[in-house]
C-alpha positions in Angstrom: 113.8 -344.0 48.8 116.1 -346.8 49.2 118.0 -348.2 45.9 119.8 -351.3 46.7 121.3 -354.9 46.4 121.0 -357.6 49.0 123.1 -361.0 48.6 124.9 -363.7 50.6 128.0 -362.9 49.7 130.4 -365.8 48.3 133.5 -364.4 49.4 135.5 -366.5 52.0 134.2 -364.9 55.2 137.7 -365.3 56.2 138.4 -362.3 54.0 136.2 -360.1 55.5 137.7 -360.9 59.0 141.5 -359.7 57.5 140.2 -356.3 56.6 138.4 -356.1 59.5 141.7 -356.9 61.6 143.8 -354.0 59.3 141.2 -351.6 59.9 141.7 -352.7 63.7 145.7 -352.7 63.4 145.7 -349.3 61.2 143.3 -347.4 62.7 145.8 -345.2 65.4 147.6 -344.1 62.2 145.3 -343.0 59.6 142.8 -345.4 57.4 141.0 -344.3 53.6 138.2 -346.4 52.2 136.6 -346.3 49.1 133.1 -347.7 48.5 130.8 -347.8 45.5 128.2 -345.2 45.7 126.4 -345.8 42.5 127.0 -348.0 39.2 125.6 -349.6 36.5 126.1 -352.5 34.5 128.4 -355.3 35.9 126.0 -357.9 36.0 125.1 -359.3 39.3 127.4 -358.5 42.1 128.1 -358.4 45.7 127.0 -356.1 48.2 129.0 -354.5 51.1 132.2 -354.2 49.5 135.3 -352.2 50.5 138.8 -351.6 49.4 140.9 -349.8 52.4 144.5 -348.3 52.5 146.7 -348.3 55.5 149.4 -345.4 56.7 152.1 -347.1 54.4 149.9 -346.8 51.0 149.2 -350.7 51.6 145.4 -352.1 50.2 143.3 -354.9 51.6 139.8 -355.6 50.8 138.4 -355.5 46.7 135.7 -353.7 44.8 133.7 -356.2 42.1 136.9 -358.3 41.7 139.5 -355.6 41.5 138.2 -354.8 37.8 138.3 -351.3 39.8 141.5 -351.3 41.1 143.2 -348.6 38.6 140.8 -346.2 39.7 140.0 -347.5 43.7 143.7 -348.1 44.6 144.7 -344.8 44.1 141.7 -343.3 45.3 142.0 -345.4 48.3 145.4 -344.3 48.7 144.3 -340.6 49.3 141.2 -340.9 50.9 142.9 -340.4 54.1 143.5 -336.7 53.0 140.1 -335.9 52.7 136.5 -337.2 51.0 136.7 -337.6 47.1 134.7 -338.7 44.1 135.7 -340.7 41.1 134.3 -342.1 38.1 135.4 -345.6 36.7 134.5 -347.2 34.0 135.1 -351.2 32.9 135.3 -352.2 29.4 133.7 -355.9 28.4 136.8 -357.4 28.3 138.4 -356.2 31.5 135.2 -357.1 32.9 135.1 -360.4 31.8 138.3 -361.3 32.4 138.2 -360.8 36.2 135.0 -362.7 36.6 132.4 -360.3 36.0 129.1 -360.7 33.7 129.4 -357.3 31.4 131.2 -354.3 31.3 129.8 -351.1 33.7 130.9 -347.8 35.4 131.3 -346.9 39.0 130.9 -343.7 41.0 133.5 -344.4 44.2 133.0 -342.3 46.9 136.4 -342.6 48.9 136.9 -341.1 52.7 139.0 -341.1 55.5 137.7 -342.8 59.0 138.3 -341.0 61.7 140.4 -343.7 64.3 137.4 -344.3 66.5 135.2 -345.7 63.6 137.9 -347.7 62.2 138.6 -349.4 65.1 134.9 -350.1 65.8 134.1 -351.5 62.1 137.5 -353.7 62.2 136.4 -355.3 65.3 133.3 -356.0 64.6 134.6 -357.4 61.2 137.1 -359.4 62.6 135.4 -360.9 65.2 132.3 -362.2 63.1 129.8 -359.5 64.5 127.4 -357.0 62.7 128.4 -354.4 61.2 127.4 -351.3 58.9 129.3 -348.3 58.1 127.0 -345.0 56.7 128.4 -341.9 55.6 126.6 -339.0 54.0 127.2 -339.2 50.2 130.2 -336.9 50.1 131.7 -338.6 52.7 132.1 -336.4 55.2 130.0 -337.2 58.0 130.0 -341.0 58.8 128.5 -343.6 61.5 129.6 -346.9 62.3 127.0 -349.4 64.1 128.0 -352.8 65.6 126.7 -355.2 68.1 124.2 -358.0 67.5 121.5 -355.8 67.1 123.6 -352.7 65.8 122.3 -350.8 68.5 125.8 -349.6 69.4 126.6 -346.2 67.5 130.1 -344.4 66.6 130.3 -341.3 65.3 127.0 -339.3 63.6 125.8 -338.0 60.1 125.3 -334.6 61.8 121.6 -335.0 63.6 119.8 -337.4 65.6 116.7 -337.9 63.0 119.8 -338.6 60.4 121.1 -341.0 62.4 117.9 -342.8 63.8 117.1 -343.4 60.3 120.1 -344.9 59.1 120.3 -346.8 61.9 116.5 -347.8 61.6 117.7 -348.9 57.8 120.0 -351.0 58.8 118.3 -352.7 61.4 115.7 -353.4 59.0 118.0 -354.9 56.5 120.1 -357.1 59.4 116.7 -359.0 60.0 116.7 -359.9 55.7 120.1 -361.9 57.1 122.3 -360.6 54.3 125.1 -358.4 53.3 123.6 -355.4 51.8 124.5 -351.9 49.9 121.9 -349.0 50.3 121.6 -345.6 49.2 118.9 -343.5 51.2 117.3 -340.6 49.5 114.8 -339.6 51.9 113.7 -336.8 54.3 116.1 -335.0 53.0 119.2 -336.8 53.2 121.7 -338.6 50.9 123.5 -341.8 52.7 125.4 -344.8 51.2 124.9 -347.0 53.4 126.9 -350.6 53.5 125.7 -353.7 55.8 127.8 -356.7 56.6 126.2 -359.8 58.2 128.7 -362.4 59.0 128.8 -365.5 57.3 129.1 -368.7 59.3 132.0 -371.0 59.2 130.7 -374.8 60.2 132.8 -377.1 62.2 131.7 -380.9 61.9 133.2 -383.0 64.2 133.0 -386.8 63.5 132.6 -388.1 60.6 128.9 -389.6 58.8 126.3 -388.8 56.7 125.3 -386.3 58.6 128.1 -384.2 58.9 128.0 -384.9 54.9 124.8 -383.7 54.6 125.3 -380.6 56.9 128.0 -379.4 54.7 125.4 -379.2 51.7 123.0 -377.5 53.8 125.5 -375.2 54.7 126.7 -374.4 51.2 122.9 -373.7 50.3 122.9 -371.1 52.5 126.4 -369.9 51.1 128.1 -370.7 54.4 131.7 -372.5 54.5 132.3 -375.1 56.3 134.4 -378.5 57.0 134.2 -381.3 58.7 137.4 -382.8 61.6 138.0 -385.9 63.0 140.8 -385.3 65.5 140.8 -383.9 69.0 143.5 -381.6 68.2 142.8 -380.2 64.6 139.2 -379.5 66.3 140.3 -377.3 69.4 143.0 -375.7 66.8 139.7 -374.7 64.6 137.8 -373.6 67.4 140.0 -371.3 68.7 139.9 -369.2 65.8 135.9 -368.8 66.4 134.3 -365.6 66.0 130.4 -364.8 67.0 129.0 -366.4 64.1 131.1 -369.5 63.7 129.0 -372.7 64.4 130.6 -375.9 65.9 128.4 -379.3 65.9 129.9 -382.1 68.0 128.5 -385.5 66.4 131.2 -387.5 67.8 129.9 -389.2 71.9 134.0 -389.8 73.2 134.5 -388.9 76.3 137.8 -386.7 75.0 135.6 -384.5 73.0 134.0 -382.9 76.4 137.6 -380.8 75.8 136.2 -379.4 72.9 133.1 -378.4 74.4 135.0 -377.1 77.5 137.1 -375.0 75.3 133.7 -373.5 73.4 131.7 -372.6 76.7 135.0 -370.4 77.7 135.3 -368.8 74.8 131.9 -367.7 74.9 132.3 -367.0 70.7 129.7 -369.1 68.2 127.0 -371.3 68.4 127.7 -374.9 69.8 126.1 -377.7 69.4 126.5 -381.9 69.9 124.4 -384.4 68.4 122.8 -387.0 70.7 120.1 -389.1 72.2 118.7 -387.8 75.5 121.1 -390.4 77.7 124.5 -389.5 75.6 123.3 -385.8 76.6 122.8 -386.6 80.5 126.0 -388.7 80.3 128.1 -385.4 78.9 126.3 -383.1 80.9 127.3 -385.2 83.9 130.9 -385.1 82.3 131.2 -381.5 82.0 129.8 -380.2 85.0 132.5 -382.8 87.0 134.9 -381.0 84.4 134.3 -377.6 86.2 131.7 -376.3 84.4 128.1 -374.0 85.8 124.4 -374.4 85.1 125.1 -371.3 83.4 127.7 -372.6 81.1 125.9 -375.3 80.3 123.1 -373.5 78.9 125.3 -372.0 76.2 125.7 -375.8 75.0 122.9 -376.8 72.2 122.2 -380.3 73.0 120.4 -382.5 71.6 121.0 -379.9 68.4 118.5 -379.0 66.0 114.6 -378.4 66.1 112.0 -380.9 66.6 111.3 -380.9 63.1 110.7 -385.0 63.2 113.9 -385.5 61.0 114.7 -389.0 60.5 117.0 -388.7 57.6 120.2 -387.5 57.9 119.5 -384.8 55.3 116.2 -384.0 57.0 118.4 -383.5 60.7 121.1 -381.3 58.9 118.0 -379.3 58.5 116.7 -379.1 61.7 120.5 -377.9 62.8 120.5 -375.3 60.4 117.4 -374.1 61.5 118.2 -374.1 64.8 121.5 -371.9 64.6 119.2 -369.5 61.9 116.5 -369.0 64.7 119.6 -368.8 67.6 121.0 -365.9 65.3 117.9 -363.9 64.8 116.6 -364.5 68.1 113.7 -366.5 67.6 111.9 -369.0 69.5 111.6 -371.1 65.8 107.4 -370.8 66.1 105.5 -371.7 63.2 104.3 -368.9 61.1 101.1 -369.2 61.2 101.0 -369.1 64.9 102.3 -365.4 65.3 101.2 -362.0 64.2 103.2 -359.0 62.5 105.2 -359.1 59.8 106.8 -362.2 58.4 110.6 -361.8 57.3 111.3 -358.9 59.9 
């Protein structure tokens, strides 16, 4: 049985990518994390959350807007001595005041990770991948999957079938596209399991209705986003990319190649440029005199978007968005009713 709750979490994905780099940074020297294994009440809240403590006692990450913290700090703050349960409970008030609908109560489940783990959950965290962390429900056994597909495994829950149906879980739940919390009761085993998808950070370049209407397409999705006008500001922006950071070029100078130069190398995000089929060739012809392969090249989204006949700049912020969504989930963006199996998977 799997008891749940799935969201796109509101959080500024640049959160998410600090804990993951403390994880990262304190991993050689000894990491406890507490994560909710069970609660009630609260109102509607986010999924996939974690509160970690470093070597020195320091904290990073929140549980349901810190209305936890006397209990989770603490707790956190010990975890790296051994697997503990606590009970913590939030009175309306408290709860209100922090943000929260109602009052509630939490069972936290708090842990040490074992170096190896800790380093593989930071970096995937900080670097905008995949990520899930499942740990039997008295935390002592734990695996940590990563990679686009989290097909790549650390550590075990103590036997293959265990692990092959976490893993399964999770895969399942990646394809939903959202950040989730699970606890699986079946075939025997008790597993809190948490997912984190990464949430995309837009870059606009150029200014427009367009760009306008990409950021509200963006923010109904619960992505960030901005948009830049300057050469500089943009290569500053891209180079903190991770994996699932999107860039769309709508400006046609010549000095924005640089840009796209600088994204191909990377090799992080999705990148696209906006453009008529000649302002394509023209760039193309640009960048490959610029130093750059066939193979690089195809890395580049250009003309962005699906043929989805948008006219409207509204209607093309669309077809963008549903490009990068099918790029991410690795799909060739085919109408529905021209496939078989299972839609949503």
């Amino acid at each position: 049985m799997l008891v749940g709750i799935t969201s796109n979490p509101a959080e500024n994905p640049a959160d998410t990518r600090e804990l993951g780099s403390a994880l990262r940074r304190w991993a050689p020297h000894g990491v406890g994390v507490v994560r909710v294994l069970d609660r009630h009440g609260f109102g509607t809240v986010e999924p996939g959350q974690l509160l970690a403590a470093g070597p020195a006692g320091e904290t990073l990450g929140r549980l349901y807007l810190g209305a936890l913290d006397p209990v989770a700090v603490p707790l956190a703050q010990q975890a790296s001595a051994g697997p503990a349960v606590r009970d913590a409970h939030v009175a309306e008030s408290d709860a209100v005041d922090v943000g929260l609908a109602c009052a509630g109560g939490a069972t936290l489940l708090g842990h040490p990770m074992p170096a190896e783990l800790a380093d593989a959950l930071g970096t995937a965290l900080a670097e905008g991948r995949p990520a899930a962390l499942a740990s039997t429900a008295d935390g002592a056994r734990q695996l940590v999957l990563t990679g686009p597909d989290l097909t790549d495994r650390h550590g075990g829950l103590g036997t293959p079938e265990a692990d092959d149906l976490a893993a399964a879980v999770a895969g399942r739940l990646l394809r939903r596209g959202a950040t989730s919390t699970e606890r699986i009761t079946e075939a025997g085993l008790d597993v809190l399991l948490d997912l984190w998808v990464p949430v995309p950070t837009v870059l606009v370049v150029g200014a427009g209705a367009i760009g306008d209407a990409l950021l509200a397409q963006s923010g109904l999705l619960g992505w960030t986003g901005r948009v830049v006008t300057e050469l500089a500001e943009a290569r500053a922006a891209l180079a903190e990319f991770t994996d699932a950071d999107v860039l769309v070029l709508l400006d046609h100078a010549p000095a924005f190649d640089a840009l796209l130069v600088d994204g191909v190398r990377s090799g992080r995000g999705f990148l696209g440029a906006l453009g008529s089929r000649r302002t394509q060739a023209a760039r193309r012809e640009r960048l490959t005199a610029a130093g750059l392969t066939v193979g690089e090249l195809a890395r580049l989204h250009g003309p962005v978007g699906l043929d989805l006949g948008a006219r409207t700049p509204a209607e093309t912020a669309v077809s963008i968005v549903a490009e990068v969504i099918a790029v991410r989930s690795g799909r060739a963006a085919t109408a529905l009713a021209a496939t078989e199996g299972r839609i949503g998977t």
